[in-house]
Structure formats: structure tokens, C-alpha cells
C-alpha positions, -999 to 999 in steps of 0.1 A, spaced: 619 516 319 599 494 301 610 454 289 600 445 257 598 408 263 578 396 289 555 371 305 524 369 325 504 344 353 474 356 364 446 335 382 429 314 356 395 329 366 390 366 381 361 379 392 351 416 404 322 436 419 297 436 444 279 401 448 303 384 429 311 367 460 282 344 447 300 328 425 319 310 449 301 274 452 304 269 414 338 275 413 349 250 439 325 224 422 347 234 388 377 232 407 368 195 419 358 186 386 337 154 388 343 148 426 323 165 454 341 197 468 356 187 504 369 222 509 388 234 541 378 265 551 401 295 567 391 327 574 404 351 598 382 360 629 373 394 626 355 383 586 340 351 602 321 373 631 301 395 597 266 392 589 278 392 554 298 354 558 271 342 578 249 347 546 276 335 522 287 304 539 245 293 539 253 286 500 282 262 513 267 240 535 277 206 533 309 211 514 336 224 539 353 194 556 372 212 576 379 252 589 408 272 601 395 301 622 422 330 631 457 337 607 485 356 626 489 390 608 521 377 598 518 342 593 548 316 601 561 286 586 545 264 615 508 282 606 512 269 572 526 232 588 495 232 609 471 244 580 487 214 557 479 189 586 445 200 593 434 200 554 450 166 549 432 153 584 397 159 569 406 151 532 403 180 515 402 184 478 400 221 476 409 252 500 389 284 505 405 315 516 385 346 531 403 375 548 434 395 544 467 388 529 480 371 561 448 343 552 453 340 517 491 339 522 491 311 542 464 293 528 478 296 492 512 284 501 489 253 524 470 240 494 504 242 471 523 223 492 495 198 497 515 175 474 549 176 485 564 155 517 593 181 524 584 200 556 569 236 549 606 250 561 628 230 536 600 242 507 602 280 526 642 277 526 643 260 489 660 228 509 634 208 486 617 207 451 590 231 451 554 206 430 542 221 400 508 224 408 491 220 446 455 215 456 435 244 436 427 274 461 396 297 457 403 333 469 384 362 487 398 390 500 385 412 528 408 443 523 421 464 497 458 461 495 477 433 496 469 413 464 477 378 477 443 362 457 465 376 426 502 368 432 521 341 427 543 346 458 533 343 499 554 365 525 560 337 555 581 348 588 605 323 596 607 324 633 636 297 638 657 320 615 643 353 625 631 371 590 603 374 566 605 362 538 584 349 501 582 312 489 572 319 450 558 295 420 534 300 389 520 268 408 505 292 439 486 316 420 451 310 431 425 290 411 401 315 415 400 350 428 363 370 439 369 403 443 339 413 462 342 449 474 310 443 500 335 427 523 356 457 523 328 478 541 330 469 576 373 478 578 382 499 604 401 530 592 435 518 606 428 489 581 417 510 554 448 528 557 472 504 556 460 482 532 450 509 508 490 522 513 501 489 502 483 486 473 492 522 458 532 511 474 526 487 452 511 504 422 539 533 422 565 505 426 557 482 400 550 514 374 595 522 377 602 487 386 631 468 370 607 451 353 579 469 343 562 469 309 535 481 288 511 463 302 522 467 339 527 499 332 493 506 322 475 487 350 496 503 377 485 538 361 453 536 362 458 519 399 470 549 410 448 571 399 422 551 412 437 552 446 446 584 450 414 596 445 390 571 461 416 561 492 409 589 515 369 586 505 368 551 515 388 558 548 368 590 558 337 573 547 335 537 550 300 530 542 305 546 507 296 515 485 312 528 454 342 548 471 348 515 485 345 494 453 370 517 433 398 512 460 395 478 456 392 478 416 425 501 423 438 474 447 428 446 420 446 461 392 481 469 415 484 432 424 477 424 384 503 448 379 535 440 406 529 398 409 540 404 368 568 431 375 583 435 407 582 457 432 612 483 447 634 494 474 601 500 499 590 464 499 629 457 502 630 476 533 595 475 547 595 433 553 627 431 578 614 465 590 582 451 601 594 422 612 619 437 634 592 458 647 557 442 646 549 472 622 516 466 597 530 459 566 509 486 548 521 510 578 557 505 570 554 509 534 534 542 538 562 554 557 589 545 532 569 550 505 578 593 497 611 593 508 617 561 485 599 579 458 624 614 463 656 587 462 645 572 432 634 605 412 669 612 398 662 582 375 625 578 369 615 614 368 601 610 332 580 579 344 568 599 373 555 626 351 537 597 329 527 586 364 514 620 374 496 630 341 474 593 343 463 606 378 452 644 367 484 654 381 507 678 369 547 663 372 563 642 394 566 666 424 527 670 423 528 633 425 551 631 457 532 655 475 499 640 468 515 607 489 523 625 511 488 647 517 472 614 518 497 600 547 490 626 566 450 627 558 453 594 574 472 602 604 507 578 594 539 590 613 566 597 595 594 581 609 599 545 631 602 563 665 571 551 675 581 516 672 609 520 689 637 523 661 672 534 675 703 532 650 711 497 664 685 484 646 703 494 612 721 463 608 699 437 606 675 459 586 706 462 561 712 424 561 680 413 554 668 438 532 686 425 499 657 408 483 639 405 447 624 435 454 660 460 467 672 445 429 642 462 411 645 492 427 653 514 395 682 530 415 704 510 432 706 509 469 741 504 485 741 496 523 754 531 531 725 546 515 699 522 532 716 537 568 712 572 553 678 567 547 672 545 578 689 573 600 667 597 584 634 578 593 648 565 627 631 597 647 651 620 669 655 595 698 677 573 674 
């Protein structure tokens, strides 16, 4: 399926290679205009502790007013209160995001609420007028997956209310995004894998989404192709400079591709999944990913064989069994049962699992065939 009438917001400036990263300090001075960057600085720990930042953040000295060290994987609406707070303590006139999606996601939904005086929860639970525009955000991701410097969404967990969930504007896409694959090269391979599961989730989704188009279409294709070839390079060889700069290019062009489409039925079920569970996002959506892919075939088998020939593949099976060859070159289980999952779980998972992205699956889901596949995935124990 393919709409014929569509729109697009991407991040007004996008950068990507190696060393691009240097570009940073002239784009927060264009972001500030004619005033002098005051930029608050978060970053998750693991990034902060490189060689590589140490270097980078020399080029930035005397412009961050403030820093935020350490995101929770899945950041809550209080991390995003407390990120407001601190950025409007020391003044700031810009944000800078380095890390994961967890980092950028709470940042980015930070800086565009910078502006309103609704608590981050009445924004989260649309209890209050979303601004139009927030305090501009510079972006640098660390992994190769999620696409949060792209996007114009952030995944938050509501504790109080027990889900995870996505506060969404044209207003949040990022100022600026670096894609600097030299970040990428110190990621363990349980990172690699789960990121790098994400973004081709992500591809394969938004390429049969609801709504997909020509150009999404054509920027998830060559996504996957990209992914499914360099993926298991970069996560058997993690120093391999250029292995490692075509999964990102692959996870670049995904998040260009989904934050303009939609996503599907494995994003649907993978956020109350992981939730529920503590489960790595990219970990739950490499589990759901195949037998998503075999539930939807019926309907997109043509776009699957489109989908297959971009990647040198033959049809759509070829397809399905190359995900699931590269799920187990990377060691992911198959089912929940390591987390735990018993069929009294099913329930919630069902309730909460009726978002944007269960309605862009491109074949509809009823709650009996969410337990089917849930029981299915549950492991014997359940």
C-alpha cells in the first residue's frame, strides 16, 4: 500500500558520517542566533566515560550552563519534570542530546516543553495545549536504532498510570541531528543487537505500514538492505569502521522512513510488552518482529517480494527467514519465557497495546488474535 497524498517533517538540518560530530558548536551558535549558546547538556553515562566525548566536549567549553548525566533506559514523565527544572535553573537557551534514544527522548520532549507551564504529565496525557515550537534541541546519537534525533514523537513511561506511551508534535523534531557513526564503535554487542533490531523493526514496518508511500517506501528499502547485510558485521565485529557506519546510515534512513509513516502491530505490542517486563525495546521487537511479519504476509506478500528483491533477496519467505537467521546470529530468544511471561500477563498486554502503531498494522489485529500470538510467544511455562 502506498498513499498518494502525503506529508513530511524532517529535522531542518541532518548531518551524516564520521567527524561530523564537529559540526556541533556551530550549530548551537545558529540555533541561538545572535545570543550566546547557554546549552544544557545530557548525556547518558556510559557515552560521557568515552575518550571520544572527552575530545568533543573540548570544542564546547564555555557554552554548557548546565548537564544532566545518566537517562533511565526508559525514561519517565518525572525525568523529563526534572530535566525541564534543571535547564530552566541555569537558563538555558539551547539543549544538547548525546546517547541513546532513552537521552534524546527525554531531552527532546524537555526542550519542547520549555515553554509551556502545564506539568510534563497534563502535556504527556494531552490534559493541556501542546506549544508550537520549544527551545531548539541539537541531537547525537550513540546507537543505531532508535531514530529519536529524527522523529517527531518521544516514548515516556508513565509510572502513576503504569504504561508507555508517546507525546507527539512537528514542534519536537530536533533542530539539528549529527549522525556520527564513530560513537557507535564502542557498543557492546547486546546493544548492537538490540538497537540494530529496532531500526530494521522499523524499516520492515514502516515499508507495509498504513501509511507508507513512495518515498517511505524507498528509504525503508534501501534500510533494509543496508541492515541486513551490515548488522551482523557490526555486531561480530565492532571495530569495523565502515560495517559500523552502514548500520547507522541503515538506522538513519529507517527513522526518515517510520517518523513520516507509521509503524505496525510489533511496536503496538513491544511498548506494554516491555514495560510490563523491563524487556530492551529493541529485544522485544526482535522477538515479535517474524512472527508479526508471517501474520501480516496474507496481505503484504507483494510488498514483501518488493521488499526482498531491494535486499538481493529472492520473495518474501527468503525475507522472513533472513530475520530470523540474523535473530539467531545474535543469540535473541524466541519467546518471553525468559522474562517471565505466563498467560496472566495477556490482558494488560491486550489493553494497552491499541496504539497508532496496532492501527497501521496492514492487517488488523483483534484482541483474540493478539492472545493467539501472545500464547504463542509466552514459552512453555505459560
Amino acid at each position: 500500500m502506498s498513499l498518494d497524498r502525503y506529508a513530511a517533517y524532517f529535522p531542518p538540518v541532518l548531518h551524516f558520517g564520521a567527524g561530523c560530530r564537529d559540526q556541533t558548536k556551530a550549530l548551537l551558535q545558529e540555533c541561538c542566533q545572535q545570543a550566546q549558546p547557554r546549552v544544557f547538556f545530557v548525556c547518558s553515562k556510559r557515552v560521557r566515560q568515552l575518550d571520544i566525548t572527552d575530545a568533543w566536549l573540548k570544542d564546547l567549553d564555555g557554552l554548557i550552563a548546565g548537564e544532566q548525566i545518566g537517562i533511565p533506559h526508559d525514561p519517565t514523565l518525572e525525568t523529563v519534570e526534572e530535566l525541564r527544572a534543571a535547564a530552566r535553573q541555569c537558563q538555558a537557551n539551547v539543549f544538547l542530546a548525546l546517547g541513546g534514544g532513552s537521552v534524546i527522548d527525554a531531552s527532546k520532549t524537555a526542550a519542547f516543553l520549555m515553554p509551556s507551564q502545564a506539568s510534563v504529565r497534563q502535556s504527556f496525557l494531552e490534559q493541556a495545549a501542546l506549544p508550537s515550537r520549544g527551545m531548539p534541541l541539537v541531537a547525537l546519537p550513540t546507537t543505531a536504532g532508535t531514530g529519536a534525533e529524527i522523529t517527531k514523537n518521544a516514548v515516556l513511561t508513565d509510572v502513576a498510570g503504569d504504561f508507555k506511551g508517546s507525546i507527539k508534535s512537528p514542534g519536537m523534531v530536533p533542530a539539528a541531528a549529527l549522525v556520527d557513526p564513530d560513537f557507535t564503535l564502542s557498543l557492546p554487542q547486546s546493544i548492537t543487537a538490540d538497537t540494530g533490531m529496532d531500526a530494521l523493526t522499523q524499516a520492515i514496518e514502516s515499508y507495509v505500514s498504513s501509511g507508507a508511500n513512495a518515498m517511505t517506501q524507498a528509504l525503508a528499502a534501501e534500510a533494509v538492505a543496508l541492515l541486513l547485510h551490515y548488522l551482523p558485521q557490526a555486531w561480530q565485529h565492532g571495530e569495523d569502521v565502515h560495517a559500523r557506519a552502514k548500520t547507522a546510515e541503515g538506522s538513519m534512513l529507517s527513522a526518515l522512513a517510520f517518523s513520516q509513516s507509521g509503524l505496525g502491530a510489533v511496536h503496538g505490542l513491544a511498548h506494554p510488552i516491555g514495560h510490563r517486563f523491563n524487556i530492551p525495546h529493541g529485544s522485544a521487537c526482535a522477538i515479535l518482529l517474524a512472527p508479526v511479519m508471517a501474520w501480516n504476509l496474507p496481505v503484504v506478500e507483494e510488498d514483501f517480494n518488493r521488499l526482498a528483491t531491494a535486499a538481493g533477496l529472492v520473495d518474501a519467505q527468503e525475507l522472513l527467514k533472513a530475520v530470523r537467521t540474523l535473530c539467531e546470529t545474535m543469540a535473541i530468544p524466541t519467546d518471553f519465557s525468559t522474562w517471565g511471561m505466563t498467560s496472566a500477563d495477556h490482558d494488560y498486554i491486550i489493553k494497552n497495546c491499541r496504539s497508532g502503531s496496532m492501527k497501521a498494522n496492514p492487517r488488523p489485529m483483534s484482541d483474540k488474535d493478539v492472545a493467539e500470538m501472545l500464547s504463542a510467544l509466552t514459552g512453555k511455562a505459560g
